[in-house]
C-alpha angles and dihedrals in degrees: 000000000000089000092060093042094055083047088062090040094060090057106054096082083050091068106030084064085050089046085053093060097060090061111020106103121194117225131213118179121176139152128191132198111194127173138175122197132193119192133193100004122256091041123110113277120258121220127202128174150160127198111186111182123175123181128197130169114229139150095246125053085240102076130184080257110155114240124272133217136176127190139182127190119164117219127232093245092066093035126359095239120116092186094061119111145103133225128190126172137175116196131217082246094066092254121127133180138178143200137181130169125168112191133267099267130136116257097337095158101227132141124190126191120177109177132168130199139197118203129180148126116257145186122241105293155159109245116208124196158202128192108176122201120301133184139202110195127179111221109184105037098181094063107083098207093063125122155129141218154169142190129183111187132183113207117194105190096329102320129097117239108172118015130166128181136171142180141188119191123201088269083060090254113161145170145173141215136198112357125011116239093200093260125189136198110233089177137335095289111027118074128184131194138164149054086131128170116208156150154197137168118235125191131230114303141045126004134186132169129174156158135218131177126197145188158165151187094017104330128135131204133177143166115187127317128316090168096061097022080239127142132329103103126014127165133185127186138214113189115233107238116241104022117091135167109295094221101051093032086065084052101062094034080069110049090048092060087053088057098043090055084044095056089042083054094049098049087057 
C-alpha cells in the first residue's frame, strides 16, 4: 500500500508540469528602427539600423516584460536632415506604436521604416483589439519621391488572419488594403485613419502581430505614441473553453489516465 501511494506521488509533478504546458506562453517582444540615406545624390547610401528584442516566459501573453524602445536619428554628418529619424516601441502592457518622418527636402534619397512586433504562443482565444488614430502626411509635395505608409498584421501559425495597410504619395494619391480603418482626407496631402475596434479568433499556437511605418523624401507617418508607450496597437485576449492545445492536451490526458490506474491499483 505505501509502496503504490508514493508511486502516485511521484507522478504528480509529472502532471502539474503537463498541466503547465497547456497554459505557459513564451514571449518575444521586439521592435526595429531602421533607416538609408542618400546625400547628396549621387553618393553611396547609408544604412542605420536597431534592432532591440527581449524575451520572458508567463502564463499570460502580457508578460512583466520591461518596455522596448528603438530609435533612429540620423545625424547631419551621413544626410543633412535634422527631421529624420524613426521610433518604435512595444510596452509591458502589449501595446506598441511607431513613428517615422524624413524632412522636407528635395530629393533628398531617404527611406525610414519603424516597425514593432509582438510574438508568443498562445492558447485558443478571442482577440480583442484597438487601433487609435494614426496619420500619413507629404510634406514636401513637390518632391516626387515623396510618400507614407503603414501595415498592422496578425499572424496565427503562419497565416495572416487580420491585415490593414494603407499609403499616400506627394499627388495625394492613397489606398488601402485589407481592412479599412475608416481614413479621411484633411487636405491633399495629409490622410488619417484609426480608432478602430476589432477582433479574430486565433487557434493554439504561434502568434505574431505587428506594425511598421515608412517613408521617404519629406513624408511623415505615426500611429500612436513611441515617446510615451502609449497607443497604437493594443490587444487583449479571452481563451476559448474546451479547446486546448492538441499536443499537450494528449499529454495530460495521459497522464491522467496513469493516475487514474494508479489510483485503481492502489484501492485493490
Amino acid at each position: 500500500m505505501c509502496i503504490t501511494r508514493l508511486k502516485v506521488y511521484a507522478a504528480l509533478p509529472f502532471l502539474l508540469v503537463l498541466l503547465a504546458a497547456t497554459c505557459a506562453n513564451a514571449l518575444v517582444m521586439n521592435t526595429n528602427a531602421d533607416a538609408t540615406a542618400q546625400w547628396p545624390y549621387p553618393n553611396p547610401i547609408v544604412t542605420s539600423s536597431i534592432s532591440d528584442p527581449k524575451t520572458a516566459t508567463a502564463g499570460t501573453i502580457l508578460s512583466a516584460v520591461p518596455n522596448d524602445h528603438g530609435a533612429i536619428i540620423l545625424p547631419n554628418w551621413v544626410i543633412d536632415d535634422p527631421f529624420a529619424r524613426a521610433y518604435a516601441s512595444a510596452s509591458d502592457t502589449g501595446s506598441i506604436a511607431v513613428s517615422a518622418q524624413s524632412g522636407p527636402y528635395y530629393n533628398q534619397k531617404n527611406t525610414l521604416t519603424a516597425q514593432a512586433m509582438f510574438t508568443s504562443n498562445i492558447i485558443s482565444s478571442l482577440m480583442s483589439f484597438h487601433i487609435t488614430p494614426g496619420s500619413l502626411m507629404i510634406m514636401n509635395p513637390s518632391d516626387p519621391n515623396a510618400s507614407a505608409a503603414y501595415s498592422i498584421d496578425i499572424l496565427n501559425n503562419g497565416s495572416t488572419v487580420w491585415s490593414s495597410s494603407g499609403y499616400l504619395f506627394n499627388n495625394g494619391i492613397h489606398g488601402v488594403s485589407g481592412t479599412d480603418l475608416g481614413g479621411s482626407f484633411s487636405s491633399a496631402y495629409s490622410y488619417s485613419f484609426g480608432d478602430y475596434l476589432g477582433g479574430v479568433f486565433v487557434s493554439a499556437g504561434q502568434l505574431i502581430y505587428q506594425m511598421n511605418v515608412t517613408v521617404s523624401n519629406g513624408g511623415w507617418a505615426s500611429i500612436g505614441d513611441p515617446f510615451n508607450f502609449t497607443g497604437g496597437f493594443s490587444a487583449s485576449f479571452s481563451p476559448v473553453a474546451g479547446v486546448p492545445e492538441p499536443a499537450s492536451a494528449i499529454l495530460f490526458a495521459t497522464g491522467l489516465l496513469g493516475f487514474a490506474g494508479l489510483r485503481k491499483r492502489m484501492k485493490k
